[in-house]
C-alpha positions as CSV (number, residue, x, y, z in Angstrom):
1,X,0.0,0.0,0.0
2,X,1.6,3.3,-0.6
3,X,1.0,6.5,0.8
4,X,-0.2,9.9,-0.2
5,X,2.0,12.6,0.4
6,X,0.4,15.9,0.4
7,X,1.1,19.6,1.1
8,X,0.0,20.9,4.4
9,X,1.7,24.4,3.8
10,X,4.2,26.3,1.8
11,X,5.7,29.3,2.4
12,X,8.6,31.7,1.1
13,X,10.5,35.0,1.8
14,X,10.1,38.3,-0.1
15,X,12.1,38.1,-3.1
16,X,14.8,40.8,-2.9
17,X,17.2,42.0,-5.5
18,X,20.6,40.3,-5.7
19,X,23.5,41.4,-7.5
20,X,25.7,40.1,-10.6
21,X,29.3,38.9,-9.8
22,X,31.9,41.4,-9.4
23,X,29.0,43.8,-9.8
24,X,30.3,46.4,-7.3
25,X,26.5,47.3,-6.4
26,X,25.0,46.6,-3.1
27,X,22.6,44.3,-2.3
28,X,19.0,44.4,-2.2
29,X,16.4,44.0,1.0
30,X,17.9,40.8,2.4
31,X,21.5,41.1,1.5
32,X,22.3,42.1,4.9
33,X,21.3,38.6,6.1
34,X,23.3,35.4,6.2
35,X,21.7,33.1,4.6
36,X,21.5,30.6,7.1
37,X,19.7,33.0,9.1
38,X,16.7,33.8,6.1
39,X,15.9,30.2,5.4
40,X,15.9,30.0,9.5
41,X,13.6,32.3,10.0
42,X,10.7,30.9,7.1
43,X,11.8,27.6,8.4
44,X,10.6,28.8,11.7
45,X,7.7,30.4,9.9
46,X,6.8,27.0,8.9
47,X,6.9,25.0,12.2
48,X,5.5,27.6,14.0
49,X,2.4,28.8,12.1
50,X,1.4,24.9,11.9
51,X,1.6,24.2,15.5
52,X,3.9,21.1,15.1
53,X,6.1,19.2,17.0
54,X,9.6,19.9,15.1
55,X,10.9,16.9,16.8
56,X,9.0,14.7,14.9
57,X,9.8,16.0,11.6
58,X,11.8,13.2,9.9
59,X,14.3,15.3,7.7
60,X,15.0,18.8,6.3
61,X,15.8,18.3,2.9
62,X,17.3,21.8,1.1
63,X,17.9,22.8,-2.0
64,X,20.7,25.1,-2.7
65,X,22.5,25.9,-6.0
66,X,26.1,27.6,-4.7
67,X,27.2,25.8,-1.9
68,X,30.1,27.5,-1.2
69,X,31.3,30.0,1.2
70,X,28.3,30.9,3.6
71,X,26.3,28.6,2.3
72,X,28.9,25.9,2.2
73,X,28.1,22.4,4.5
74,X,24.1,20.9,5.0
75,X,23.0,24.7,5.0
76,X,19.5,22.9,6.0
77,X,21.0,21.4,9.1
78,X,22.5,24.9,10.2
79,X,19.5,27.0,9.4
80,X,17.4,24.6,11.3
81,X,20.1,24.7,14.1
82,X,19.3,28.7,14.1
83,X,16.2,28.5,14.2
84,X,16.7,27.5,17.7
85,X,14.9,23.9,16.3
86,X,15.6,20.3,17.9
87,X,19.0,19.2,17.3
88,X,17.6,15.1,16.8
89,X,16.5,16.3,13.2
90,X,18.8,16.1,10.7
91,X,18.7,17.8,6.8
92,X,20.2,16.7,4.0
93,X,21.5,19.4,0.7
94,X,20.6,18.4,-2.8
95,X,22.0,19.9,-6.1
96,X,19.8,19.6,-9.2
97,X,21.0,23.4,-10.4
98,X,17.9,25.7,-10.4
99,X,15.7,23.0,-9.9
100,X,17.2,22.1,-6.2
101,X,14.5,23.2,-4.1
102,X,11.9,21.5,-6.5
103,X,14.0,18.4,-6.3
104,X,14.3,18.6,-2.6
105,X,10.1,19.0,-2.6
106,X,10.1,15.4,-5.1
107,X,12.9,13.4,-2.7
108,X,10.1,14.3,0.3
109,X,7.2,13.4,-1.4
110,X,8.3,10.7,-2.7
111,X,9.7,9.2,1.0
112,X,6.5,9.4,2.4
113,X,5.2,7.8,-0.3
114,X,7.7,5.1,0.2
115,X,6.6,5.1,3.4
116,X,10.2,5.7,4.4
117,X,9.1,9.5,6.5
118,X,5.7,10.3,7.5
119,X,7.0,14.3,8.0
120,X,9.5,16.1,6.2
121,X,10.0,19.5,5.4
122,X,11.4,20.7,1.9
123,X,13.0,24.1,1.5
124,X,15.2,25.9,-0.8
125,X,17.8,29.3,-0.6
126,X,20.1,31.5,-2.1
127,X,21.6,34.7,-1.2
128,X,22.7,35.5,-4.3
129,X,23.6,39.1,-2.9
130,X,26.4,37.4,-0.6
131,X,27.8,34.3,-2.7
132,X,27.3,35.7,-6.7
133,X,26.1,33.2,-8.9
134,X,29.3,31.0,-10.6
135,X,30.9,31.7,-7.1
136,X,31.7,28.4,-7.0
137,X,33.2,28.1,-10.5
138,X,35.6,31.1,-10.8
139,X,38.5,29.9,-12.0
140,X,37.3,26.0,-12.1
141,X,36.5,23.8,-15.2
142,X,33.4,21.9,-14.2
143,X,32.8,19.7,-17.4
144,X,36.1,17.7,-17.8
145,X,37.8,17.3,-21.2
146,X,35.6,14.5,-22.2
147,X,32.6,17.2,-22.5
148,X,34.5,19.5,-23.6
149,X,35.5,17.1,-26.4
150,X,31.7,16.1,-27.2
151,X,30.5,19.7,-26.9
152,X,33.3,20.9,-29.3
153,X,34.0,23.8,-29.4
154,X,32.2,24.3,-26.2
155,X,29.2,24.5,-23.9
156,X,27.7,28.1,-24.1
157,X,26.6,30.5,-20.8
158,X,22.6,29.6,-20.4
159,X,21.9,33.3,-22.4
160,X,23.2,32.1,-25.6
161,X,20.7,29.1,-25.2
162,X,17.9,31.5,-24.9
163,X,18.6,33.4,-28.2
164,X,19.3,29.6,-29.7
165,X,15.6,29.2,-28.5
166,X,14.2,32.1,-29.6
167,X,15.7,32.5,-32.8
168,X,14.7,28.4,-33.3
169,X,11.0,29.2,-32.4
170,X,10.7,31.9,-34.5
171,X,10.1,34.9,-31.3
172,X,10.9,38.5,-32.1
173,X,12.2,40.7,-29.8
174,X,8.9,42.4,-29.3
175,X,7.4,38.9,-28.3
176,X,10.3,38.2,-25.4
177,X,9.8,42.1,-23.9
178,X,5.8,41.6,-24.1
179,X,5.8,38.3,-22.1
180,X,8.7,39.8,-19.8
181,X,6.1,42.9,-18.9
182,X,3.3,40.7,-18.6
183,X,5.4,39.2,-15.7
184,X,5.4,41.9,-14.2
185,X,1.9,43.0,-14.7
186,X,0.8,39.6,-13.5
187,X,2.8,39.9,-10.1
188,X,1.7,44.0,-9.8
189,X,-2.3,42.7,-10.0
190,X,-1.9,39.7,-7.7
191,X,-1.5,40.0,-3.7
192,X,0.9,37.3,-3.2
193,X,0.9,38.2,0.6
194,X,-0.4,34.6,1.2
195,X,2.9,32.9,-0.2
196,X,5.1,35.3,1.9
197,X,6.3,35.6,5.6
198,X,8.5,38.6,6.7
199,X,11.8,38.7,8.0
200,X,13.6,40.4,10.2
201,X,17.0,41.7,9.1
202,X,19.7,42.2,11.9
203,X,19.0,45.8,12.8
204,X,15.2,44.8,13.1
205,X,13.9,45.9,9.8
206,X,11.0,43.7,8.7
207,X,10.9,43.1,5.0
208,X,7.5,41.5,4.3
209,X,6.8,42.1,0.3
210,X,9.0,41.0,-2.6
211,X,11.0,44.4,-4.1
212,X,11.7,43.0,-7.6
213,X,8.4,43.3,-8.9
214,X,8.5,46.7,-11.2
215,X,4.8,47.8,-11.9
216,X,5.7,50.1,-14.3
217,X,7.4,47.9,-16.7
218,X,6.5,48.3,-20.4
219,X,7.4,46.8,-23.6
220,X,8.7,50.2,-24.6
221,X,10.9,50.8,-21.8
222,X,11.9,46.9,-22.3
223,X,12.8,48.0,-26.0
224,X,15.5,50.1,-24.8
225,X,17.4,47.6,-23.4
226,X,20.5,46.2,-25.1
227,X,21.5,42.4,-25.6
228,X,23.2,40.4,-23.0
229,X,25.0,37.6,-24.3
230,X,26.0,38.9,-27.9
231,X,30.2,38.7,-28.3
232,X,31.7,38.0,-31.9
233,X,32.7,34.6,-31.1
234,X,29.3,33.1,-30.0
235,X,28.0,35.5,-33.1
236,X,30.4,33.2,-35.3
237,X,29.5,30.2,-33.9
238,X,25.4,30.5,-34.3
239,X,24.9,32.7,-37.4
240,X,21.6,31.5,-37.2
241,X,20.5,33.7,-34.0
242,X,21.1,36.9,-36.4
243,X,19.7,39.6,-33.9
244,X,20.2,39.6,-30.6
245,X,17.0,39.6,-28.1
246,X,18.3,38.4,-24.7
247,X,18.8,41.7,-21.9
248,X,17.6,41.8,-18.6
249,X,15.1,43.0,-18.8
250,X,12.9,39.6,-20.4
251,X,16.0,37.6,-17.9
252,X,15.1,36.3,-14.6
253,X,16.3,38.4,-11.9
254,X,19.6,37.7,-9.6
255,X,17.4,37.3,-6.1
256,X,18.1,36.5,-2.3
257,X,15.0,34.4,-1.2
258,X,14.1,31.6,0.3
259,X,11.0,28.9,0.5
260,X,9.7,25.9,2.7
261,X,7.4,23.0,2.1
262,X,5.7,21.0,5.3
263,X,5.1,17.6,3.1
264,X,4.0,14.5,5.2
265,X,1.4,11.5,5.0
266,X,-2.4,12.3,4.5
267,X,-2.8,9.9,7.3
268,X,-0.3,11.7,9.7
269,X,-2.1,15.2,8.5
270,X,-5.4,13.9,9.9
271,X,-3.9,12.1,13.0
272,X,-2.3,15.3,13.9
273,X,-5.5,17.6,12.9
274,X,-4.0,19.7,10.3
275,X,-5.7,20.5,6.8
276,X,-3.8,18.4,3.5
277,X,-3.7,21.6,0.7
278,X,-3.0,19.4,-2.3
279,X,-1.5,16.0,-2.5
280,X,1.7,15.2,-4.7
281,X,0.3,13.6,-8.2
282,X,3.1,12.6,-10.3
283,X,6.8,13.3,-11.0
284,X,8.7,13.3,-14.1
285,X,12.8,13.7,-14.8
286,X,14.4,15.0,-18.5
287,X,17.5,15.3,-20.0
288,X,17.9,17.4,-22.8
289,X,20.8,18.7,-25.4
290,X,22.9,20.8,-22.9
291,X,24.0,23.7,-25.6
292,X,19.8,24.7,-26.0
293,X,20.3,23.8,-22.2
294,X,16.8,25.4,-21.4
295,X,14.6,23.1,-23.6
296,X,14.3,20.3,-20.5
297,X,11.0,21.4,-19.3
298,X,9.0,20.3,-22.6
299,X,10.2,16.2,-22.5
300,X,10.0,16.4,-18.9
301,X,6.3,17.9,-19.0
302,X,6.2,15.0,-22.3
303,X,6.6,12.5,-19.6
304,X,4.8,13.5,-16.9
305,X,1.4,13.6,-19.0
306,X,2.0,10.3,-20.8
307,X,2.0,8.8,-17.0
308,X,-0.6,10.8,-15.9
309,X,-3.0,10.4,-19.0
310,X,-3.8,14.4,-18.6
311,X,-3.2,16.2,-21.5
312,X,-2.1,19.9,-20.8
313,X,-5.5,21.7,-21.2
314,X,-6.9,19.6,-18.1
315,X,-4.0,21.4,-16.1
316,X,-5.7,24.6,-14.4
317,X,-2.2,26.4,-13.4
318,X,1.2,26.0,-15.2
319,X,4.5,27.4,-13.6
320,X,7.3,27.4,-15.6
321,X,10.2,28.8,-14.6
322,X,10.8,32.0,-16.1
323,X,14.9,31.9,-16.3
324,X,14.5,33.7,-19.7
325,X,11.4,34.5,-21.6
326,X,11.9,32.0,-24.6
327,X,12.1,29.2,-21.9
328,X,8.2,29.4,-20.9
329,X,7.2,30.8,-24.7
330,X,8.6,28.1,-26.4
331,X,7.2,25.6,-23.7
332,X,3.3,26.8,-24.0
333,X,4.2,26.9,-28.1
334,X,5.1,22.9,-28.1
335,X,1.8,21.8,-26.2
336,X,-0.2,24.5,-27.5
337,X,-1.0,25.8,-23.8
338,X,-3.3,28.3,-22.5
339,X,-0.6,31.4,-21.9
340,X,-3.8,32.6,-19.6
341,X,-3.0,29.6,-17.3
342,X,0.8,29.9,-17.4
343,X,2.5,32.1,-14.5
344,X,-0.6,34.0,-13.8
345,X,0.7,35.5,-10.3
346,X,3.7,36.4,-12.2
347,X,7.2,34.5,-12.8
348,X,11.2,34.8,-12.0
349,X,11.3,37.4,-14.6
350,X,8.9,39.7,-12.3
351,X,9.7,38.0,-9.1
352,X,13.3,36.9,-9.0
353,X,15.2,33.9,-9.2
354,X,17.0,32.9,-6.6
355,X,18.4,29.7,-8.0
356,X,18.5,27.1,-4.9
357,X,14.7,29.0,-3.1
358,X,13.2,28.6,-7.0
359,X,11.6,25.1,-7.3
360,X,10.1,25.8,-3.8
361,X,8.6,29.5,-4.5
362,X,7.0,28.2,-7.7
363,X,5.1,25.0,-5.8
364,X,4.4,27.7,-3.2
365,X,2.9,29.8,-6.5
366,X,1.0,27.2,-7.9
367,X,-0.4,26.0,-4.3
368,X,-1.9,29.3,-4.0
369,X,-3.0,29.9,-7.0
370,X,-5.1,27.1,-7.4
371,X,-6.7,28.1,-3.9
372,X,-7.0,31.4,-5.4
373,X,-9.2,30.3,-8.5
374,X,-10.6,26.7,-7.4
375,X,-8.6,24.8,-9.8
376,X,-7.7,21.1,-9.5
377,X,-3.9,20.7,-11.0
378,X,-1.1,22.6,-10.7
379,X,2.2,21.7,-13.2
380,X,5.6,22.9,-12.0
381,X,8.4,22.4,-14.3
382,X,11.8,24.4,-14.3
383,X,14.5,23.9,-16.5
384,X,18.3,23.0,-15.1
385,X,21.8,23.5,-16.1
386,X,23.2,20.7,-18.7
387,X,20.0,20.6,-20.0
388,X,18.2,19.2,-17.0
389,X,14.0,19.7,-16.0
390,X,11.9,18.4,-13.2
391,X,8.2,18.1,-13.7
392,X,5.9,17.8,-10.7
393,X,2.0,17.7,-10.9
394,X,0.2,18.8,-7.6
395,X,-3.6,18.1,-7.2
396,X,-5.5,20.8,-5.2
397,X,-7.7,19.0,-2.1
């Protein structure tokens, strides 16, 4: 007999602007904060607002992308450690790239489905104010010469896949800066003050709303940015891309955030008289060419509806990462999805990405969204570096 594992909460931080490496720019909101200490506090959040016993929470599992520096060791086990949280619960750090907090939400699920855990909390962080994205790579060759010999003459940075997207699918430029602003139009209408709990920075601020989020964003004031990725040798190598779209403006934004799942057994939900949100439906995993990188998301969504016998229009809420506008545009274009259903609270491009916290914001986004319109399923799919994508299917209860 196997168990249902369902969503009793799910929770994140504001989203607050990061900053680029070696960008000598402060901060945003939470840069002031260790990162241990923000996923401590919405940890805390979590365990708190539910009424739980911690102690009988099984694991912590956390998803973090650069886990270097101050967010170097089981960054899950120290958070909950300063959260002031029982030491007898340990936590375990995954790595699936951006998808690491979404991963972290599948490995619980799919122990108490196991029936391995009856409680465990999934989470996800990254300060990307205090360790820059790449941190962890400066100066380091991750891919060996073996992929380096496959990929000859080389793997490309994740922006050059977007324009290989874009230009592949046929989008304009105008098409990437329109979706880009609808991001943030869709995050401006929505109060997403149900996903979010406030923290407290170290000289007692309380941040309590997400400061990415640019109301006045327009497709002319988009059109004004210039192209990110474009040098003369990738403009040599892929001819085919001709103009350059890519800025970052229709780009996720570099964000400090964090998020937290409370994932257990329907039965241990009911035995300990708290309310199941939605139960986990159905995974799926993809690999995908790692030079268009971003393309993961449509075999993994490919697999996850021939196991589910859905097709996509029976899906009420789609949240696909928004690492770069192509990404979810060329997704909705292969299945032919309803762009009315896809990020309709707004996406990373409005909201932030803060790599490792991603995978658990947009499963906190979908959660609420469906609670917000009374729809059944909720599809989260991200795509990875090396041309990774998890797909996870929530059901609304």
């Amino acid at each position: 007999m196997t168990n249902t594992a369902v969503i009793v909460d799910a929770i994140r931080s504001p989203m607050a602007k990061g900053k680029a490496p070696r960008d000598g720019r402060p901060g945003g909101a939470l840069s002031s904060l260790h990162p241990v200490e923000l996923l401590g506090q919405v940890l805390r959040r979590l365990v708190d607002r539910n009424g739980i016993d911690p102690a009988i929470v099984d694991d912590v599992i956390t998803g973090c992308v650069s886990q270097v520096g101050e967010q170097s060791g089981p960054v899950g086990r120290w958070a909950w450690l300063a959260a002031g949280l029982p030491e007898s619960v340990p936590s375990v750090t995954v790595h699936r790239a951006c998808g690491s907090s979404q991963q972290a939400a599948d490995f619980a699920a799919q122990a108490v489905i196991a029936g391995a855990h009856d409680i465990v909390i999934a989470s996800g962080v990254e300060s990307m104010s205090r360790i820059p994205m790449l941190t962890a790579r400066i100066g380091q060759d991750p891919w060996g010469p073996s992929v380096a010999e496959r990929y000859a003459p080389g793997l490309v940075p994740q922006g050059v896949s977007a324009e290989l997207i874009a230009a592949r699918r046929g989008f304009s430029r105008h098409d990437l800066d329109a979706f880009s602003a609808r991001s943030h139009a869709n995050a401006t209408a929505t109060d997403l003050g149900d996903e979010i709990v406030p923290i407290t920075l170290p000289d007692g601020t309380v941040v309590s709303a997400d400061e990415t989020v640019r109301p006045q964003t327009s497709v002319e004031g988009l059109a004004g940015l210039k192209p990110s990725f474009e040098t003369p040798e990738m403009s040599a190598r892929f001819p085919e891309i001709g103009e350059w779209k890519v800025t970052p403006g229709n780009s996720s934004q570099l964000a400090d955030g964090a998020s937290a799942l409370l994932i257990m057994s329907e039965t241990k939900a009911r035995e300990l008289g708290l309310r199941p949100r939605a139960r986990f439906h159905s995974f799926a995993l993809a690999g995908d060419d790692p030079i268009t990188m971003l393309t993961g998301p449509i075999p993994a969504t490919e697999k996850l509806l021939k196991r589910t016998g859905l097709t996509i229009d029976q899906i009420d809420h789609y949240e696909v990462n928004e690492a770069f506008a192509p990404v979810p545009l060329a997704w909705a274009q292969h299945f032919g999805a309803d762009p009315a259903r896809l990020n309709p609270r707004g996406g990373a491009i409005a909201l932030g990405h803060p790599l490792g916290g991603s995978g658990g914001r947009l499963l906190t986004t979908a959660l609420h969204g469906l609670e917000a319109t009374g729809g059944r399923y909720g599809l989260v799919t991200m795509c990875e570096a090396g041309g990774m994508a998890n797909a996870t299917l929530i059901e609304r209860l």
